[in-house]
C-alpha positions in Angstrom: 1.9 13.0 -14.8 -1.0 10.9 -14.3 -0.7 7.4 -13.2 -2.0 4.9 -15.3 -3.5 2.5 -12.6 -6.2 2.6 -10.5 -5.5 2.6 -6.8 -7.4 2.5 -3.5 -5.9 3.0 -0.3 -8.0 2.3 3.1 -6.8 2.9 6.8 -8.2 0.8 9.5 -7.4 2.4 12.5 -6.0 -0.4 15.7 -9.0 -0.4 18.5 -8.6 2.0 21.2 -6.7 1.0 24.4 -6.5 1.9 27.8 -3.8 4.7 28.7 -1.9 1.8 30.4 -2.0 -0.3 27.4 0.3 -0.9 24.2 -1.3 0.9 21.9 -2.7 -0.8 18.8 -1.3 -1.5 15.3 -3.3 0.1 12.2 -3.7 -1.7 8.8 -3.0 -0.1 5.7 -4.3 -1.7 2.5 -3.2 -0.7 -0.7 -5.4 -2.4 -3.4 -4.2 -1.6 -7.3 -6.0 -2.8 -10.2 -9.5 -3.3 -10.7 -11.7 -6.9 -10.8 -14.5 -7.5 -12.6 -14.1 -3.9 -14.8 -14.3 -4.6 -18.5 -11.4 -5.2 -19.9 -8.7 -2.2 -20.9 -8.3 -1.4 -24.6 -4.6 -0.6 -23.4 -3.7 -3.1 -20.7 -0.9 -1.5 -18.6 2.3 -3.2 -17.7 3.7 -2.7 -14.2 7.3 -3.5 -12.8 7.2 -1.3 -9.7 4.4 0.2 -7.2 6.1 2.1 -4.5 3.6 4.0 -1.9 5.4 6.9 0.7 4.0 7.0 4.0 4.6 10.1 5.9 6.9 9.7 9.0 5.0 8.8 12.8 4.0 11.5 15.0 5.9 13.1 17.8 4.4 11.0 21.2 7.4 10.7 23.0 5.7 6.6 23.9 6.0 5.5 20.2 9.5 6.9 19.1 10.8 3.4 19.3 8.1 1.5 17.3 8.5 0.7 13.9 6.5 1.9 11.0 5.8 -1.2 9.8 5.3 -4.8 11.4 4.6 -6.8 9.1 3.4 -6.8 5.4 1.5 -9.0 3.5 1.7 -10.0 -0.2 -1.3 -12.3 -1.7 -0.4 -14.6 -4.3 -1.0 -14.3 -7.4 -2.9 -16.4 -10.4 -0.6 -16.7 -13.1 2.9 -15.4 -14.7 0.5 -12.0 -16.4 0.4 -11.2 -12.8 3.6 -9.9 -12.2 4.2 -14.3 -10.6 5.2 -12.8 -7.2 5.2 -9.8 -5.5 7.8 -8.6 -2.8 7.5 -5.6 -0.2 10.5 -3.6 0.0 10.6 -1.0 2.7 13.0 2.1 2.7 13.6 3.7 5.7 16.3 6.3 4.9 14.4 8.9 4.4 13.5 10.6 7.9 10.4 12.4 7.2 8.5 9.1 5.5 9.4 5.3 4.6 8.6 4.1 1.2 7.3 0.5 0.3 8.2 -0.9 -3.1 5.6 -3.3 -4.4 7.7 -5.3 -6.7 7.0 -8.1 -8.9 9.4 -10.9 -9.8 8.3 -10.4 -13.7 6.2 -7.3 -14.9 2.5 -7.9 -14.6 0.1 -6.7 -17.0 -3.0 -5.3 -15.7 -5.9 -5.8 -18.2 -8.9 -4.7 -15.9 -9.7 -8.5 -14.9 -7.9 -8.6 -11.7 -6.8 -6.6 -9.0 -4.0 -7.2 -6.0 -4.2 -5.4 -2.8 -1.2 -5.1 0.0 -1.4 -5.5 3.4 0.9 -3.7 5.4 0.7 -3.3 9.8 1.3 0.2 10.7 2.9 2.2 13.6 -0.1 3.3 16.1 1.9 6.6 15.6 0.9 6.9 12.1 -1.7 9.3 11.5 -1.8 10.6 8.1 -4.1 9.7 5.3 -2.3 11.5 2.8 0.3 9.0 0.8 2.2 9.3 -2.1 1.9 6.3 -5.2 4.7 6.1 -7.2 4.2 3.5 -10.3 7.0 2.2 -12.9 4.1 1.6 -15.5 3.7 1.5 -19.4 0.7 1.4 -21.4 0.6 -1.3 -24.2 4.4 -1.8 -25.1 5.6 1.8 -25.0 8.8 2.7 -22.6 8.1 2.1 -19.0 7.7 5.5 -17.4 7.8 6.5 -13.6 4.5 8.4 -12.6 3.5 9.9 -9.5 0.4 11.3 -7.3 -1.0 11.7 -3.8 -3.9 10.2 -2.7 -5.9 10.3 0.2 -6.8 7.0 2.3 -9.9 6.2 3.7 -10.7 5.8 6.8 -12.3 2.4 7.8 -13.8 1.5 10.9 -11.7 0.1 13.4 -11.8 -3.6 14.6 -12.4 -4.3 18.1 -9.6 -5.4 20.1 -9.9 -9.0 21.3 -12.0 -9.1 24.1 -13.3 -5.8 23.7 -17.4 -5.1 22.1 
């Protein structure tokens, strides 16, 4: 099934380190919706975004890290907007951990606005292939769960402090 929304989903790799060194966290930014687009005939409601990101790779040095640091939820403009968003991670599953993008009240995307999600990843992650899951419904039919993959791109990465 197709999903209704549009989604983007970038990688920025952490800089590189020396052997001896920590190695650094990437950034994954999910970005869903899409500003200054014309606005939908149908406007979409959402009350649930999940993305699945594949589990971290086998180097024995990051086995311990987490998948994810720290996320980051930007707020939003008014109640249409889904009011506020949370980041739920799921780690029971061993081969990937989910993220649920949930909002406190269904937000209806109209193509005027977009929301993107910031979420620090394990330096052991190196996939760009992630699954979207979306709880979505177009105008006011019955709220349907919808599923693709999609493949991140890969920004540049940021220099590490100190480093040119």
């Amino acid at each position: 099934m197709n999903l209704l929304l549009p989604y983007r989903v970038d990688i920025t790799p952490g800089p590189a380190t020396t052997d001896d060194a920590p190695p650094r966290y990437h950034q994954l930014r999910l970005t869903v919706g899409e500003e200054g687009q014309a606005r939908a005939e149908q406007p979409v409601r959402c009350t649930r975004i999940a993305v699945r990101v594949p589990a971290l790779t086998s180097d024995p040095r990051l086995a311990r890290q987490p998948l994810a640091i720290s996320t980051t939820v930007p707020s939003v403009r008014s109640s249409a907007q889904g009011q506020e968003w949370w980041i739920v991670p799921d780690t029971t599953d061993p081969a990937a951990t989910v993220f649920a993008c949930v909002p406190d009240q269904p937000a209806q995307f109209d193509g005027t606005w977009a929301i993107s999600f910031l979420i620090d990843m394990d330096p052991g992650f190196e996939s760009t292939d992630v699954e979207i899951t979306e709880e979505t419904a177009a105008d006011n039919g019955p709220v349907m769960s919808r599923s693709s993959r999609l493949v991140a791109s890969v920004l540049l990465a940021v220099p590490a402090e100190g480093q040119e």
